[in-house]
N, C-alpha and C positions, 0 to 999 in steps of 0.2 A: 488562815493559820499556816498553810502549808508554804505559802510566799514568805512568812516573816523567816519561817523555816529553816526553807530554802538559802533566806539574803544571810540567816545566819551564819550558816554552814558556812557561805561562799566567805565571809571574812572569817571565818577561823580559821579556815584553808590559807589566805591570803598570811592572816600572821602568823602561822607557822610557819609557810615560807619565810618571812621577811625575817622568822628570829634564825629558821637555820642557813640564812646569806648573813647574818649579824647586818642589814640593814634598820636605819633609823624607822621606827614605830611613827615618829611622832609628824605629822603631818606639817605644809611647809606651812609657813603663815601668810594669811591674805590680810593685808593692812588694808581695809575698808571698815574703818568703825561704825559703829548703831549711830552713829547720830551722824554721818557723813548726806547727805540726799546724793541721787544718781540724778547727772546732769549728761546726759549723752546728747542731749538736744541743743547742748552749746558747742558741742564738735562740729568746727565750722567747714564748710566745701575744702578741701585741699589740706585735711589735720590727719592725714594716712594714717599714722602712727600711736593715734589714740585708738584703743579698741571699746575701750570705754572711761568716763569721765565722772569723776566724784567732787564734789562743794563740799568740803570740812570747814571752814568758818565763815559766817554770816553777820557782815558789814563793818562799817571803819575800815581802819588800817591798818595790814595785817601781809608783813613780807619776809622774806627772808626767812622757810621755810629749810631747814637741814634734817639730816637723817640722822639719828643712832645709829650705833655700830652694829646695834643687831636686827636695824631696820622694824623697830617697835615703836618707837616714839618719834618726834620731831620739836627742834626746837626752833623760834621763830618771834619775830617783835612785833608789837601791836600797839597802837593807841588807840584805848576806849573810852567809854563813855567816862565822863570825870577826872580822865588823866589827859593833863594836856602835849605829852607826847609819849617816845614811844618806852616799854618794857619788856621784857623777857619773861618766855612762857616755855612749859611745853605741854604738848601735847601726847596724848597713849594713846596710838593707833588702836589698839585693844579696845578701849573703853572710849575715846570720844573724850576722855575729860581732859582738862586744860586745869595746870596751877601755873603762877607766876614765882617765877627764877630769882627775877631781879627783886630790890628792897624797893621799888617804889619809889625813889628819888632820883632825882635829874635824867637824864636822856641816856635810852642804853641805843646798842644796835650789833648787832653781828655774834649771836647766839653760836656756839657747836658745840656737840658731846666732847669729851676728853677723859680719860681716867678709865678705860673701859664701859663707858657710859656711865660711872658713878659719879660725875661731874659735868657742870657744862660752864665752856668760860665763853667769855662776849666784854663787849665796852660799856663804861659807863663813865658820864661826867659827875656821879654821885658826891664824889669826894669831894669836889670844887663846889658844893654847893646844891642843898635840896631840892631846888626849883630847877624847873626846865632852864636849860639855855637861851638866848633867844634867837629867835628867826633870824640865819644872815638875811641881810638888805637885796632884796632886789633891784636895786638901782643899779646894778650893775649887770644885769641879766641874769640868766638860770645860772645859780653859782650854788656850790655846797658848802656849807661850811665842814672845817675841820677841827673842832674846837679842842685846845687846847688841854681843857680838864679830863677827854678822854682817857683814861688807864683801861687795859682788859683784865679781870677782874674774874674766879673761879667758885662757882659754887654747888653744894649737892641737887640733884634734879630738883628737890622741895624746897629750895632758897636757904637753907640753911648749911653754916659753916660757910659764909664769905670772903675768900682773901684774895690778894693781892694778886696776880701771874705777871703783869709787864706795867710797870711803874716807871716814869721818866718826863722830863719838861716835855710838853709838847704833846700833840696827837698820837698814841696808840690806840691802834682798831684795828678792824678786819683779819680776825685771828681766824685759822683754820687748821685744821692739821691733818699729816700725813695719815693713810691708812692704818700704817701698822702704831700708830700712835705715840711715837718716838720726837718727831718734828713739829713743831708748833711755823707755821708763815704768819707775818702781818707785817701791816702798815705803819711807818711812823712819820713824822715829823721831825727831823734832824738835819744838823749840819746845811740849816735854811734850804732844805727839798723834801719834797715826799717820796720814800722810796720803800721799798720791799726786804725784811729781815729774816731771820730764821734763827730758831735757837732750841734747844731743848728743853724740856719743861720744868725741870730745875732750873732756867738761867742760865747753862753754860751752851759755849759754843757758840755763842752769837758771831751772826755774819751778816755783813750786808748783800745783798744780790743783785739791786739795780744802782746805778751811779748817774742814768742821763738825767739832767736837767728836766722835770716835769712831774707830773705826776704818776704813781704806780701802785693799784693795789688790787684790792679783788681775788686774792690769786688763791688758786685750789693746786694740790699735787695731785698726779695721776694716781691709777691705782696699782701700780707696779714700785709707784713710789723713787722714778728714775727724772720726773719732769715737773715743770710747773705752768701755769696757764696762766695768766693774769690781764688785766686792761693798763693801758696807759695811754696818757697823752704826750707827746714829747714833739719836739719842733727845733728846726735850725733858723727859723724865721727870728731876728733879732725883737722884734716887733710883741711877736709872739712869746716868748720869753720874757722881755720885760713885762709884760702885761702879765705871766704869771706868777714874778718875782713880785711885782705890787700889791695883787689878790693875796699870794703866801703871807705875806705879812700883816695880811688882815685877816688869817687862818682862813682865806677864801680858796676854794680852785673854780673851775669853770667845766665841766664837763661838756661842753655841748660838740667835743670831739676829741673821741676817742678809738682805738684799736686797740685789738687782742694777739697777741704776744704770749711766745712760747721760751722757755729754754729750759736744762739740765737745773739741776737740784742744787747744784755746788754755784749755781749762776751764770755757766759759761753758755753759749751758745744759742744767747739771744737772738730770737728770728718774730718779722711782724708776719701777720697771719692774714690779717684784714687791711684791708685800704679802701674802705668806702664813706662816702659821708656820714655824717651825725654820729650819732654815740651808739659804741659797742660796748657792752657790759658783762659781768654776771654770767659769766664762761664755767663749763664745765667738763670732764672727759666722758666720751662714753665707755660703758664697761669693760670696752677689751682696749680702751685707750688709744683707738684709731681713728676719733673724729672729736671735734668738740662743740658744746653746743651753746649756745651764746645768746642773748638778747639785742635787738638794735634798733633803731629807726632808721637804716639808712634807704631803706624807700621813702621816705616822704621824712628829710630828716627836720625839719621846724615843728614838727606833730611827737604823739605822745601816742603815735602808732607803733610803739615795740612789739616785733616780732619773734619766736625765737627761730634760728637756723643751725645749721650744720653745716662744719668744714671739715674738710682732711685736718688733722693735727701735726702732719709733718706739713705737707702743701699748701694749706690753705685753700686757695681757689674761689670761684663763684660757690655764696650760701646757698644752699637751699631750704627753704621753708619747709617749717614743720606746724608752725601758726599763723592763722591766718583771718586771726579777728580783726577790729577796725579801732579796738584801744590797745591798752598796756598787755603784756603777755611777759613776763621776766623771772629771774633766781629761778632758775631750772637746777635740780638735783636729783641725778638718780638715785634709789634706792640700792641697800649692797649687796641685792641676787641679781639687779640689775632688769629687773622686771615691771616697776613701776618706777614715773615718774613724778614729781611734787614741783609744781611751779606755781606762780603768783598771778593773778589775771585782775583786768578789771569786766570782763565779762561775765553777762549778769545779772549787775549789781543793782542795788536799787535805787541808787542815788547815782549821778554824775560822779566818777573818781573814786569809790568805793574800790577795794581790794580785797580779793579776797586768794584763801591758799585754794586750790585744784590735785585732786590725784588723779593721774591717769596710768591705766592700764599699756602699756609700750607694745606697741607691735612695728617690729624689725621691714 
């Protein structure tokens, strides 16, 4: 009795202090939900910077995890069981529970909060047709498709109230937007290239930002809101080029080489970051926006050993590992106190190629 006592005392004292500094009462929040399991035993020899490691969803396919703006929920794509690809979710760190964004037709991909987290916009080939799209052909190697019927597409976190955000012939995706929530970046398909836009969330002000020959998207802005990050492939090889102008035209690209690429917001001051084999993806800034952090195979780039690493953001330079499984490790996104990380693994899993999302705890 005289311990419960005692502990009471000791925070009464504590919040009186904290109301006569006018400090916040309310304590920070730890995004580990009840239904997360602790996986610290999959923190592989050489993952420094995990302190510890959490499993939030269990089996299929399941990527392209992002954060809300108040770093409470994430929103993210999955195909389950009964759906033959993928849809839009999110998730409430709080609670562990999952609703679906999307309407349930045709293929979505590239989820993010918008509207002060009252909204979340992402792609969907829905409009073009109920049914999933189908598989590009691999006859032509690992190739993605870019299908045409994607539009990015807005709606309340519980799928209701759907409309339109970027509507136009051809592939729009990979929407993202600025921190302070003013800038929307994505992808489109125009003017027979893939290249990098920007606009504000009304529609106006549209710009293009990349103009070389290849492909460009992927791309996140800093958190200062002065730069952007993005992957592309691009090539002065004539060879090279026609082969991606033939794929284009069969709304194909070829990813199996890429690099990540920085420049200014307004598009000037394009710079490559990477130059190593196989494919770099799925880049990020760190919180103070002096390194970024990336996805790649380029150690063993014919394998589907993605790692992720770390470079200078102005320099680039040799990566250094931060993962260091022996599958997939990819879409890294910090959180926005900058304290936990969300990224996609196939480590794990219980099946061969299972994905699933990872929280980890960040240590510097």
């Amino acid at each position: 009795m005289r311990r419960i006592f005692g502990l009471c005392l000791v925070v009464g004292l504590v919040l009186v202090a904290l109301a006569a500094t006018g400090a916040s009462k309310k304590p920070a929040f730890r995004p580990v939900p009840p239904t997360a399991v602790a996986q610290d035993s999959l923190i592989r020899p050489g993952e420094a910077h995990f302190a510890h490691l959490w499993q939030l969803t269990f089996g299929g396919q399941n990527a392209e995890a992002y954060w809300s703006a108040d770093g409470t929920k994430l929103s993210f794509q999955a195909t389950v069981e009964g759906q033959g690809c993928d849809q839009q979710y999110v998730y409430d760190m709080a609670t562990g529970k999952v609703n679906r964004v999307s309407n349930g037709k045709g293929r979505t991909t590239c989820g993010y909060f918008h509207d002060g987290d009252r909204r979340v916009l992402f792609a969907s080939t829905h409009a073009g047709g109920d049914s999933c799209p189908p598989n590009p052909d691999m006859s032509h190697g690992y190739i993605w498709a870019i299908y045409p019927t994607y539009d990015i597409w807005s709606a309340k976190p519980d799928g209701s109230d759907l409309r339109p955000l970027v509507q136009s012939p051809g592939y729009d995706a990979e929407g993202t937007l600025s921190v302070d929530g003013q800038w929307l970046v994505f992808t489109a398909k125009r003017e027979n290239d893939v290249d990098l836009y920007k606009m504000r969330l009304d529609g106006t002000g549209l710009q293009r930002l990349t103009n070389s020959v290849g492909y460009d998207g992927g791309a996140f802005f800093s958190h200062d809101g002065r730069r952007l990050v993005w992957r592309t492939y691009r090539s002065e090889d004539t060879a090279q080029v026609n082969l991606f102008r033939r794929l284009l035209d069969l709304d194909l690209v070829k990813p199996s080489k890429m690099d990540i690429w920085v420049m200014n917001a307004d598009g000037t001051g394009q710079k490559r970051l990477t130059d190593k084999p196989g494919a770099s993806f799925a880049p990020y800034f760190t919180p103070d926006d002096k390194q970024i952090l990336y996805a790649s195979n380029w150690e063993n780039p014919r394998s589907r050993n993605f790692d992720l690493y770390l470079i200078d953001s102005q320099a680039g330079g040799e990566p250094v590992p931060v993962t260091r499984d022996t599958d997939f490790d990819g879409f890294p996104m910090f959180s926005p106190d900058g304290k936990w990380l969300v990224f996609c693994s196939n480590r794990g899993g219980k099946v061969p190629g299972e994905t699933n999302i990872y929280l980890a705890e960040w240590k510097r």
